[in-house]
N, C-alpha and C positions, 0 to 999 in steps of 0.2 A: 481184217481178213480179205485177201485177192479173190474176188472173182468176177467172172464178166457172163454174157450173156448171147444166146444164141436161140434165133428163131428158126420154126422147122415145121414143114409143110407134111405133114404122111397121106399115104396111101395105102389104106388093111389091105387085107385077104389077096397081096400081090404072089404070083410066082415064085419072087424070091428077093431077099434083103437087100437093095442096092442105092446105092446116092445115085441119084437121076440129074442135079441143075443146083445151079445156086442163081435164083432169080430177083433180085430186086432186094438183096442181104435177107433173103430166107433158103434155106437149103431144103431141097427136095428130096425126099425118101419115098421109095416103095419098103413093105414090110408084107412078111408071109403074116403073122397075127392078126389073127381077128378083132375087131374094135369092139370087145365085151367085156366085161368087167378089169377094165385097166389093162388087157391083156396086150394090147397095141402099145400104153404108154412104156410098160415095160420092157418091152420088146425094142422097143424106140429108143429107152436111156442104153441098155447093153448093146446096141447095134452102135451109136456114136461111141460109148465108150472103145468099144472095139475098132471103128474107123479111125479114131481119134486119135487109137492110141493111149487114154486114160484108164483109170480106175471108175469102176461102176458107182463107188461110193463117191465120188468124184460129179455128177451130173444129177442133177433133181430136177424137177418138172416143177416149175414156177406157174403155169396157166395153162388153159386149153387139156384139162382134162377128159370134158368128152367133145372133143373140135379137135377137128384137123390141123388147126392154127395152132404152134402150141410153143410155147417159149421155156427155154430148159436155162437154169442154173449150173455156172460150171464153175466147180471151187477149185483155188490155188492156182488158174490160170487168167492169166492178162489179157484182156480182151486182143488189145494186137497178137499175141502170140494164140491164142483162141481163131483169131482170123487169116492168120499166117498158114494155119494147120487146115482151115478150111479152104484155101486159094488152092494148097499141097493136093488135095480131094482131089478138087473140080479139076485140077492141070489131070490127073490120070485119066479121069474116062477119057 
């Protein structure tokens, strides 16, 4: 099975859902969710889904459950084209 892997940095209780950086191959998030009972991580897989362009069932949270450090599972995609899609991000802001 393809999949590759991507690390991601949150920030809860922000203003509003936005990719902020990609610093040192970890991508920076702000998220309106509260970091309370999972409410952030999920918050966090449907926000890259959505940036990303995938499917929700598509991204799983391999670590950093309650950390801000958090490294997400992304299936059926290749890490190069996983990192292609994350360069495409960072060129917008």
């Amino acid at each position: 099975m393809l999949h590759s892997t991507l690390r991601v940095r949150v920030n809860p209780k922000s203003a509003r859902n936005q990719v902020v950086a990609l610093k040192d191959g970890v991508l920076h998030l702000k998220l309106t969710a509260p970091p309370v009972e999972g409410a952030a991580n999920k918050a966090c897989a449907e926000f890259l889904a959505h940036v990303l362009g995938l499917r929700k069932s598509q991204i799983n949270l391999m670590s950093g459950d309650k950390s801000r450090e958090k490294v997400f599972c992304i299936e059926n995609v290749s890490q190069e084209s996983l990192d292609r899609l994350v360069q495409e991000l960072i060129v917008k802001l």
